[in-house]
C-alpha positions as CSV (number, residue, x, y, z in Angstrom):
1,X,0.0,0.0,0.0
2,X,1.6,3.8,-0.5
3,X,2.5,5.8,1.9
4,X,-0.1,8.5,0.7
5,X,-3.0,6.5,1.4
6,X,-2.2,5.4,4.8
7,X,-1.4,8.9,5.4
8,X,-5.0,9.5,4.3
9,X,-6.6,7.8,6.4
10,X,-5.5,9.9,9.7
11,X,-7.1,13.0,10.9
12,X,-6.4,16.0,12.1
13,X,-3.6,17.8,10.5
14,X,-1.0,15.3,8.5
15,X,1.9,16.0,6.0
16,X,4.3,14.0,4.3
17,X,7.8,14.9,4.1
18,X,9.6,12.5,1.3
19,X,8.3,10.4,-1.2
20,X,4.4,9.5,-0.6
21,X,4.4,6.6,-3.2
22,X,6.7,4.8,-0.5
23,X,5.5,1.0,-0.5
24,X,4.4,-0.1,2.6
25,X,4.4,-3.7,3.4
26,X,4.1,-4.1,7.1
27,X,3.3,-1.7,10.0
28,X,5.6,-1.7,13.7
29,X,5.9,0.1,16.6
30,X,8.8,-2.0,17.9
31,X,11.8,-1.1,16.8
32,X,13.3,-4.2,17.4
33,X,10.2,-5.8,15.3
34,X,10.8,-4.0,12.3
35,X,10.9,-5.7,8.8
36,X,11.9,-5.2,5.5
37,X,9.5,-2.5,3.7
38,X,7.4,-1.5,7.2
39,X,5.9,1.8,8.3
40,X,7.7,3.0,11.5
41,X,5.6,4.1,14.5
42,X,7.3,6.8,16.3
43,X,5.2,6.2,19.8
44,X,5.9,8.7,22.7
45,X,5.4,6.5,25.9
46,X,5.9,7.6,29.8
47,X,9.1,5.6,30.1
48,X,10.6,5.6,26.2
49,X,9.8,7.7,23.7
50,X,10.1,5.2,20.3
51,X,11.5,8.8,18.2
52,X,14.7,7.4,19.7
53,X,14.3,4.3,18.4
54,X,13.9,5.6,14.2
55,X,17.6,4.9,13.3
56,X,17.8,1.8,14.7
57,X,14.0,0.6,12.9
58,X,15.4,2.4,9.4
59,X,18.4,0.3,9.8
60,X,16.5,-2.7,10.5
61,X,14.5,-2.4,7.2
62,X,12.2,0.7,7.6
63,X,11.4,2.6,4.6
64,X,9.1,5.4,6.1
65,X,8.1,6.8,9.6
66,X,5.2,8.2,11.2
67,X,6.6,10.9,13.6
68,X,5.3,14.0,16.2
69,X,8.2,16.0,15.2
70,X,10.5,15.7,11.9
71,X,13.4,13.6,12.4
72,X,17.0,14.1,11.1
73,X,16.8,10.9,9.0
74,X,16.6,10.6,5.2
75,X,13.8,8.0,4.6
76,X,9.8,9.3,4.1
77,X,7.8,11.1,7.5
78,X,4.3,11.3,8.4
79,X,4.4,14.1,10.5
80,X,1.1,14.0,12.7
81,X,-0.8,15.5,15.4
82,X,-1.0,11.9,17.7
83,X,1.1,9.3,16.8
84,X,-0.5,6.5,18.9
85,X,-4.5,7.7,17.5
86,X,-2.8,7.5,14.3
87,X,-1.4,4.0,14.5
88,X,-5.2,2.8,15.3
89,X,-6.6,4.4,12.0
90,X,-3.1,3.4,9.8
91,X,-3.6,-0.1,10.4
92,X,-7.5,-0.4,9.8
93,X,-6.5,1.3,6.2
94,X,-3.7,-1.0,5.9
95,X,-5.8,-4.2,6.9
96,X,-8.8,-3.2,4.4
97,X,-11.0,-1.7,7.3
98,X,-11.8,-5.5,8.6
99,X,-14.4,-4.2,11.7
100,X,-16.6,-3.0,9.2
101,X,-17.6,-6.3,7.7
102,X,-18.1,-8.0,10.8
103,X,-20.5,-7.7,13.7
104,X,-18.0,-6.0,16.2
105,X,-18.9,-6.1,19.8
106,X,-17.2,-4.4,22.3
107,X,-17.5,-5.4,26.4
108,X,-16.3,-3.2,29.6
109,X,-16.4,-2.6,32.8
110,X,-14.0,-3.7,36.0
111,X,-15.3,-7.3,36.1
112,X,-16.5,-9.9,34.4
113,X,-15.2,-8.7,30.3
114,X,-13.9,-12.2,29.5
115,X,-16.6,-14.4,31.0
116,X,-19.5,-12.3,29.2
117,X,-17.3,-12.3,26.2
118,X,-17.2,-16.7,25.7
119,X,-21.0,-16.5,26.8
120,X,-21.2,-14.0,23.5
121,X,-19.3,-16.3,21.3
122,X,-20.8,-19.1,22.5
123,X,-24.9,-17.8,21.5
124,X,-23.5,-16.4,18.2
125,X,-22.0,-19.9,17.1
126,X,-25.4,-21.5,18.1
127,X,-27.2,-19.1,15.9
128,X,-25.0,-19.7,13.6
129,X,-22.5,-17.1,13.4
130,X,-18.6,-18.4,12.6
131,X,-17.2,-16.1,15.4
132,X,-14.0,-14.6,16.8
133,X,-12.7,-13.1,19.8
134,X,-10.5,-11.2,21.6
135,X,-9.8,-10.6,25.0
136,X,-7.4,-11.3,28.4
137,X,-7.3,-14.8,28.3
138,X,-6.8,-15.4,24.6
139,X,-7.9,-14.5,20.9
140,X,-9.9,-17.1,19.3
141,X,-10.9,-17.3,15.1
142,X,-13.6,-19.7,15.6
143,X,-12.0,-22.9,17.6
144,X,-8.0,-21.6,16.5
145,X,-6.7,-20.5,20.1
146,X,-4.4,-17.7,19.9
147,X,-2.0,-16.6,23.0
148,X,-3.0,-12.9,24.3
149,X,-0.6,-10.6,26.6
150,X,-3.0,-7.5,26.5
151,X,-6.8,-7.7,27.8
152,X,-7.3,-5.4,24.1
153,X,-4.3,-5.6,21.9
154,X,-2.4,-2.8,20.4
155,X,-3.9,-1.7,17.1
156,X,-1.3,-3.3,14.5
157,X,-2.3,-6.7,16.1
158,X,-5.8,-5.7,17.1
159,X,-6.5,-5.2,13.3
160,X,-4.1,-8.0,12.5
161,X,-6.7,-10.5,13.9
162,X,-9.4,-8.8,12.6
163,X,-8.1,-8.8,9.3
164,X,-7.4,-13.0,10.2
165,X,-11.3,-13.2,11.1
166,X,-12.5,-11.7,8.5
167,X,-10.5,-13.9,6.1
168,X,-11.6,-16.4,7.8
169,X,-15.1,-15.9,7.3
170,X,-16.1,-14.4,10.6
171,X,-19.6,-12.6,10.5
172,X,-19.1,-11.5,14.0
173,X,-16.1,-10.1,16.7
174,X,-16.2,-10.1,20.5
175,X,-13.8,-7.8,22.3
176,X,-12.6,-7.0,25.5
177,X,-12.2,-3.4,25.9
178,X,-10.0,-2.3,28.6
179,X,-9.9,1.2,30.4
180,X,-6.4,1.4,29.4
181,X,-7.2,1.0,25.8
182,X,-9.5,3.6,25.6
183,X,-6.9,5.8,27.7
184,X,-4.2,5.3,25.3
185,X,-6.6,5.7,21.7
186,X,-5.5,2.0,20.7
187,X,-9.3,1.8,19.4
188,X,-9.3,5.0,17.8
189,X,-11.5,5.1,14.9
190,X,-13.3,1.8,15.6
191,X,-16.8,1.3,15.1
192,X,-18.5,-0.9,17.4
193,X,-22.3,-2.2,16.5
194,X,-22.6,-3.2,20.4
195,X,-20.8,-2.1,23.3
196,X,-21.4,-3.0,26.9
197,X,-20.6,-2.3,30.6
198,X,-20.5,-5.1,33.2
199,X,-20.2,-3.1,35.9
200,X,-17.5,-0.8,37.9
201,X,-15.2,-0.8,41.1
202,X,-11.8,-0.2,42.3
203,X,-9.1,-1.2,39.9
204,X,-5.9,0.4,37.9
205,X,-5.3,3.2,40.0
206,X,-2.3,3.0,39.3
207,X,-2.9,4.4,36.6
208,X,-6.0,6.2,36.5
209,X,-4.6,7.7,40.0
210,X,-8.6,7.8,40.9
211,X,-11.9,6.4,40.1
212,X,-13.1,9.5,38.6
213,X,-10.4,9.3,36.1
214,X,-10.9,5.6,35.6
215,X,-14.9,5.8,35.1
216,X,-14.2,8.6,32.7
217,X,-11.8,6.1,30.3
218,X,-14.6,3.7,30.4
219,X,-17.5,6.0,29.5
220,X,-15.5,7.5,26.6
221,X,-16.5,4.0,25.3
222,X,-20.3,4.8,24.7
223,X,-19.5,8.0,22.9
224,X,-21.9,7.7,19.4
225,X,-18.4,7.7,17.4
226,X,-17.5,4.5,18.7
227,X,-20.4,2.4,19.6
228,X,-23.8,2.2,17.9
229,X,-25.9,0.0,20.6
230,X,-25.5,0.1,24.0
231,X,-26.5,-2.8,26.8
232,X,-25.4,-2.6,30.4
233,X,-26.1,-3.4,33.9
234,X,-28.4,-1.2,35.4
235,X,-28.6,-2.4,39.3
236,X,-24.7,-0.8,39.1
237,X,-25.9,2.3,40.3
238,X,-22.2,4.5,38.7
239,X,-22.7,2.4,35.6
240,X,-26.5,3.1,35.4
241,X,-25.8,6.9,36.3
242,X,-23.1,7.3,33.7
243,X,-25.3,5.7,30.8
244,X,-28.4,7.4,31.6
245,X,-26.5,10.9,31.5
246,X,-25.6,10.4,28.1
247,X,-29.4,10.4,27.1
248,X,-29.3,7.6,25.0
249,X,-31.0,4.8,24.6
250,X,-29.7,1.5,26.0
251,X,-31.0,-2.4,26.7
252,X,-30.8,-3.0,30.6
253,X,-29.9,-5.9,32.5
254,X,-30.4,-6.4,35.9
255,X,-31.7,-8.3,39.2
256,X,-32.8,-6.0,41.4
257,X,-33.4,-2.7,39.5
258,X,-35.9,-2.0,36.7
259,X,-34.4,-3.7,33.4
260,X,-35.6,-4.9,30.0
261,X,-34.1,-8.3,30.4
262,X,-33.7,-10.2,33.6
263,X,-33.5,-12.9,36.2
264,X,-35.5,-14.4,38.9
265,X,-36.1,-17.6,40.7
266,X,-32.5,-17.7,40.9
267,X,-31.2,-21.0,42.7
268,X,-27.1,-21.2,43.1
269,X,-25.2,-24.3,43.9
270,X,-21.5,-25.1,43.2
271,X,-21.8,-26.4,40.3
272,X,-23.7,-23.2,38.7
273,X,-27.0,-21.6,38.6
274,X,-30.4,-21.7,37.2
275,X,-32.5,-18.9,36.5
276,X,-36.2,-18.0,34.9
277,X,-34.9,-14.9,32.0
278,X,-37.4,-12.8,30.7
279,X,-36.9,-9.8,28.0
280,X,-40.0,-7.6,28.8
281,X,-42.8,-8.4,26.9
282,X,-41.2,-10.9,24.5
283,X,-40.0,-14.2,25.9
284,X,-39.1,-15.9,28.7
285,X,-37.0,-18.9,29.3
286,X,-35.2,-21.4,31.7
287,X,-31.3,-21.3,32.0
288,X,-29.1,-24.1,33.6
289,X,-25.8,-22.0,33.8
290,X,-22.8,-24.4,34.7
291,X,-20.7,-21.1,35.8
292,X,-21.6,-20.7,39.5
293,X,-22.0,-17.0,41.8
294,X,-24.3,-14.6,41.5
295,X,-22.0,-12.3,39.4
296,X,-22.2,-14.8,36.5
297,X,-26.5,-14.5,36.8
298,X,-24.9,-10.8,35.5
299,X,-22.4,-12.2,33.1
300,X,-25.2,-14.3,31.5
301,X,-27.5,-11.1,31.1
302,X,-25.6,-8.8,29.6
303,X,-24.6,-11.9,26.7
304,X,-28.5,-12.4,26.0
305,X,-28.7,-8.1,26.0
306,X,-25.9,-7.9,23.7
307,X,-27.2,-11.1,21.9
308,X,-30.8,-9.4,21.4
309,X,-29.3,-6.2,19.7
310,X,-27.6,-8.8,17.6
311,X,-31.5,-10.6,17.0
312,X,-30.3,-13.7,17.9
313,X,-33.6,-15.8,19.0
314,X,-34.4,-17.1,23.0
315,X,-33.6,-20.9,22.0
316,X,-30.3,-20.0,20.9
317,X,-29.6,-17.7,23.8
318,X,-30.2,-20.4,26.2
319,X,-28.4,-23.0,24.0
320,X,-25.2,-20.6,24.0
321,X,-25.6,-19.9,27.9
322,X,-25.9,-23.5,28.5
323,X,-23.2,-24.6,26.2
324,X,-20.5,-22.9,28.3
325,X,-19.3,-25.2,30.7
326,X,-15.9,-23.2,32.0
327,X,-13.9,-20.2,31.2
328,X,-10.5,-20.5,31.4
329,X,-9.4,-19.1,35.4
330,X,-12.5,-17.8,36.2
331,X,-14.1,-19.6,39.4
332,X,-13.0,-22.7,37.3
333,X,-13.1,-25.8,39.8
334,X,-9.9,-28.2,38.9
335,X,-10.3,-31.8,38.9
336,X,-8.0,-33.3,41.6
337,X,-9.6,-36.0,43.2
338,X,-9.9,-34.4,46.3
339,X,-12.3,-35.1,49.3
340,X,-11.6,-31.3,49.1
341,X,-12.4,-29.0,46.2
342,X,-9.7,-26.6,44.7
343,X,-11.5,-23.5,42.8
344,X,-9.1,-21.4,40.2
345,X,-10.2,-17.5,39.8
346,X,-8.6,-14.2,38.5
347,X,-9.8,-11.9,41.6
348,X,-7.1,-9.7,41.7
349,X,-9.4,-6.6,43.2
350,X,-11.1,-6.0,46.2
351,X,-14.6,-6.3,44.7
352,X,-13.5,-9.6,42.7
353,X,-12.2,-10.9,45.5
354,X,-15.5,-10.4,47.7
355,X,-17.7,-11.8,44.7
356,X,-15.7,-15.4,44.3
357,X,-15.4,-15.5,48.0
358,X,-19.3,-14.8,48.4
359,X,-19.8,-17.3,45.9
360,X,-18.3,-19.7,47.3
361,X,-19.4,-19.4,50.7
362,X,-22.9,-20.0,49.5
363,X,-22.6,-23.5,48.9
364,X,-19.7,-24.6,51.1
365,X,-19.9,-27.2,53.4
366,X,-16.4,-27.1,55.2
367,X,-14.3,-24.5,55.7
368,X,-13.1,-21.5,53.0
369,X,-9.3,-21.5,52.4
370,X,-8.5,-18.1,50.6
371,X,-5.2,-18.3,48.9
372,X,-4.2,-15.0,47.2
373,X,-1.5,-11.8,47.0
374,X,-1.3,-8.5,45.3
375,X,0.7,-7.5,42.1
376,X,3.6,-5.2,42.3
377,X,3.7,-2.0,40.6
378,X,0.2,-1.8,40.5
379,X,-2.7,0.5,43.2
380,X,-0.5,-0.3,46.5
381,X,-4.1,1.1,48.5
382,X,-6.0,-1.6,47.7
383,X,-3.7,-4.2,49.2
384,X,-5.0,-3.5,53.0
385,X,-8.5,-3.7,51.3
386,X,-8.8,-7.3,50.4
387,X,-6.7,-7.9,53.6
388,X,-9.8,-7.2,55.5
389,X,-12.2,-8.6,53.1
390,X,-10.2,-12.0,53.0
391,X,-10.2,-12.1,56.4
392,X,-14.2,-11.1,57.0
393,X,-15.2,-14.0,54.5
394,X,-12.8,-17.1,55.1
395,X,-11.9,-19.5,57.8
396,X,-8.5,-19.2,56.8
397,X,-6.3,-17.1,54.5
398,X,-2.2,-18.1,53.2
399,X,-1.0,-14.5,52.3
400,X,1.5,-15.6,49.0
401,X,3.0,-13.4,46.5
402,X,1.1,-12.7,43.3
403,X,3.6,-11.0,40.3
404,X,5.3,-8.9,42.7
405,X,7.3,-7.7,39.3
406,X,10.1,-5.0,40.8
407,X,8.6,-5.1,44.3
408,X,10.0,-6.4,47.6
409,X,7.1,-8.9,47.8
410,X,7.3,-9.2,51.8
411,X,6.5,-5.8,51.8
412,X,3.6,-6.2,49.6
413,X,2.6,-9.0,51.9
414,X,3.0,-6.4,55.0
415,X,0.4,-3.9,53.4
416,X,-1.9,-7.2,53.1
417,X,-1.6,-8.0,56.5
418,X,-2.3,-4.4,58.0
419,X,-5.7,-5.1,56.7
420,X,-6.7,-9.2,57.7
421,X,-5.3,-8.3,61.2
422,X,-7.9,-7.0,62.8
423,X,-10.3,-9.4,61.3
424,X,-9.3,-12.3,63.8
425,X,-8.9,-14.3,60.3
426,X,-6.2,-17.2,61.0
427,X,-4.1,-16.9,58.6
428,X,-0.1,-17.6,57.6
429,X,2.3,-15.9,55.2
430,X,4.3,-17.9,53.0
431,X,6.1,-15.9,50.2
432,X,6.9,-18.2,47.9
433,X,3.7,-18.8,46.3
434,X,3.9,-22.6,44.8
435,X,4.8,-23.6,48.9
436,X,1.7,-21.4,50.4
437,X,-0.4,-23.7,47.2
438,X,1.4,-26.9,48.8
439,X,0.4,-25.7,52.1
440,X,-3.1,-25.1,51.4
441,X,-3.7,-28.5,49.7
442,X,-1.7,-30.1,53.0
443,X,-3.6,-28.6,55.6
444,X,-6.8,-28.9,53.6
445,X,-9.5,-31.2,55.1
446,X,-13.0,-32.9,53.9
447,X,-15.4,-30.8,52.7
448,X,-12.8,-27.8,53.0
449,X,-12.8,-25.4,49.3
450,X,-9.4,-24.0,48.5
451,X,-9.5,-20.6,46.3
452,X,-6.6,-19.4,44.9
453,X,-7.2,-15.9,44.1
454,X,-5.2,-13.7,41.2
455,X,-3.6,-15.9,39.1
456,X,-6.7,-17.0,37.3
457,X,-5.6,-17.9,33.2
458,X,-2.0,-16.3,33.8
459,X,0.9,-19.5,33.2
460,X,3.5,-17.1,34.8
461,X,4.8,-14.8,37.8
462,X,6.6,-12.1,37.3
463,X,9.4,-11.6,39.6
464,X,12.2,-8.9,39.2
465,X,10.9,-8.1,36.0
466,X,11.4,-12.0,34.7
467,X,8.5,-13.8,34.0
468,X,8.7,-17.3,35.1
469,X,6.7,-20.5,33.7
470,X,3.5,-20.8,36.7
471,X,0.4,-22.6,35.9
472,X,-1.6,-23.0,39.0
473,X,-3.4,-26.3,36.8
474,X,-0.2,-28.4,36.0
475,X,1.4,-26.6,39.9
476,X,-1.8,-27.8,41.7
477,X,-1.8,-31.3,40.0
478,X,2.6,-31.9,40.3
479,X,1.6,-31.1,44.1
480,X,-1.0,-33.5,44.8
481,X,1.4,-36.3,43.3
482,X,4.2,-35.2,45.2
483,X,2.0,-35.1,48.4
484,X,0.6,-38.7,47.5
485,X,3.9,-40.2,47.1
């Protein structure tokens, strides 16, 4: 593609130093990425700023850049107002403008993004729509699993996969969209034909530095110049406040308040949940969900909201719901054989850590081990927080390090413990995090549920800035055969 149409597609003010018939035939923001014939991505970042980082990308095959300020380098410049919101609308043009010809569905909100999300593929593909997804725990073109690192992607490989699905034959796209991808533009110029909001609490500050700032990032979403439907949980009173100001309309989903579509005769055990669903005044069906907790009642609403704007049918909405029978690290209960059960869950914030542990409560019959830790780098002020709420909801709680990435991890634990203190919660410390899972599955009696909080999907820690191979599945099962030899 030339230079001169990519350059096109960006708005705002743009002009082209150098030859604009340039062929482009890939697009990087990594310097260290670069191939023969690609467009360069000058990116400013907090940390690095990738205009540094032009000689070396020219060098390693580069043949034009897109830059904030003109560069002392003899190859082509896009000189722009915004490098990263140009990026996002570079790559759509390069990829043929895949979101277009799809279905695209967006899903937000602090919690609950990647359940709702496999619920969403799952109803589509019983209605009969090939569909792809992207999100946290992976990116998916139909049954093809494809690793993830970002909950959304950066826009070269956001558009990549697009472009995949679409080739693919894809008639519709799930996405994750996270706060900080709306913060950072990497969706800038994206259409979405349904966007949704699970719900909102305290997470990524930071980042966001407060939840003003945060809630802000994730209304931005439901702006009309980047989503076209709107569903979302209405018995969230910030999320119900912040749709409603915008004065448009919107599907609701709910419990408890007022809502087009939702739930009652709700009965949880641990094996999941059954419900009666109604949408108001035109249908109303039974649903066996195999995902357990109240929050996935939500999870499974807002799918049949977004599913309705899609006008999928009732049979194939409870088909979809029903057909789900686990998502990867979410309240996912591992097969071990145990006269004890060991549950797997992301919670890695205070009000994901008091949902799974309410959950699980409900149907317990012995006592609740809660097994968990706080990342490193990350809001240090919730740490006390889910100290106390640990220690208000379990029996027992092993404080264990999460990814403490670049942080003394016993001082993590400290902050932790200021908060489960004056609980009167038992509980032990044991930093090293595959001996506080051995000690748990040890000390664990009959009837007795383990929860290992944080981890979730993740097959690694992080530890001085090295990320280390850690799969609570395949480390929960080596454990149990070391402890039964």
């Amino acid at each position: 593609m030339k230079l001169k149409a990519l350059a096109g597609a960006i708005p705002g003010e743009v002009r082209i130093i150098g030859n604009e018939d340039t062929e482009i035939l890939a697009l990087c923001a990594d310097s260290r990425e670069v191939s023969p014939g690609a467009l360069f991505f000058c990116t400013p970042g907090l940390r690095m700023d990738a205009h540094d980082f032009a000689p070396q990308a020219v060098k390693n095959g580069a043949v034009a850049l897109v830059v904030e300020r003109v560069l002392p380098i003899d190859v082509p410049q896009v000189v722009v107002e915004d490098v990263r919101m140009a990026i996002s609308y570079a790559a759509s043009e390069f990829f043929g403008n895949p979101s277009r010809k799809m279905l695209l569905i967006g899903i937000t909100g602090t919690k609950g993004k990647t359940t709702s999300s496999f619920l969403i593929k799952s109803i589509l593909e019983e209605a009969g729509k090939k569909t792809g997804l992207i999100g946290t725990v992976c990116s998916m073109i139909g049954e093809e699993v494809i690793p993830a690192n970002l909950t959304t992607p950066d826009p070269i490989v956001t558009q990549t996969l697009l472009h995949r699905m679409e080739q693919a034959g894809c008639e519709g796209v799930v996405m994750e969209v996270s706060a900080h991808a709306l913060a950072m533009r990497r969706l800038a110029g994206v259409k979405f034909d349904i966007g949704a909001f699970t719900n909102f609490s305290q997470d990524h500050l930071d980042y966001f530095k407060d939840m003003d700032a945060y809630f802000a990032a994730k209304m931005r979403f439901f702006e009309p110049d980047m989503v076209e439907n709107i569903v979302y949980n209405v018995d969230d009173e910030r999320v119900a406040e912040g749709i409603r100001s915008l004065g448009r309309e919107a599907l609701r989903i709910g419990i408890r308040a007022s809502s087009d579509v939702y739930a009652n005769d709700i009965e949880i055990s641990e094996r999941g949940c059954s419900f009666l669903m109604t949408w108001h005044k035109q249908f109303r069906v039974s649903v066996s969900l195999k995902l357990a907790g109240i929050f996935n009642v939500y999870n499974a609403l807002l799918a049949a909201g977004v599913c309705i704007c899609a006008g999928v049918g009732p049979e194939a909405i409870r088909r979809g719901l029903e057909d789900v029978r686990a998502v990867p690290g979410r309240i996912e209960l591992l097969e071990t054989g145990t006269p004890y059960r060991v549950i797997l869950d992301y919670a890695h914030s205070p009000d994901s850590l008091e949902n799974i542990l309410k959950a699980v409560r409900q149907t317990a019959k012995g006592r609740m081990i809660a097994l968990f830790g706080c990342g490193g780098n990350r809001d240090a002020a919730k740490r006390p927080v889910m100290g106390e709420i640990a220690g208000e909801l379990a029996d027992f709680c092993i404080l264990t390090s999460d990814n403490p990435r670049n942080e003394d991890p016993m001082a993590i634990l400290d902050q932790i413990e200021e908060g489960i203190r004056h609980t009167g919660c038992e509980y032990v410390v044991i930093d090293n995090r595959r001996e506080a899972i051995r000690y748990a599955l040890q000390h664990a009696q009959p009837s007795d549920v383990i929860v290992l909080a944080g981890k979730g999907h993740e097959t690694y820690q992080e530890i001085n800035g090295v990320k280390y191979p850690f799969d609570e599945k395949i480390v929960v099962a080596e454990l149990l055969r070391e402890i039964a030899d």
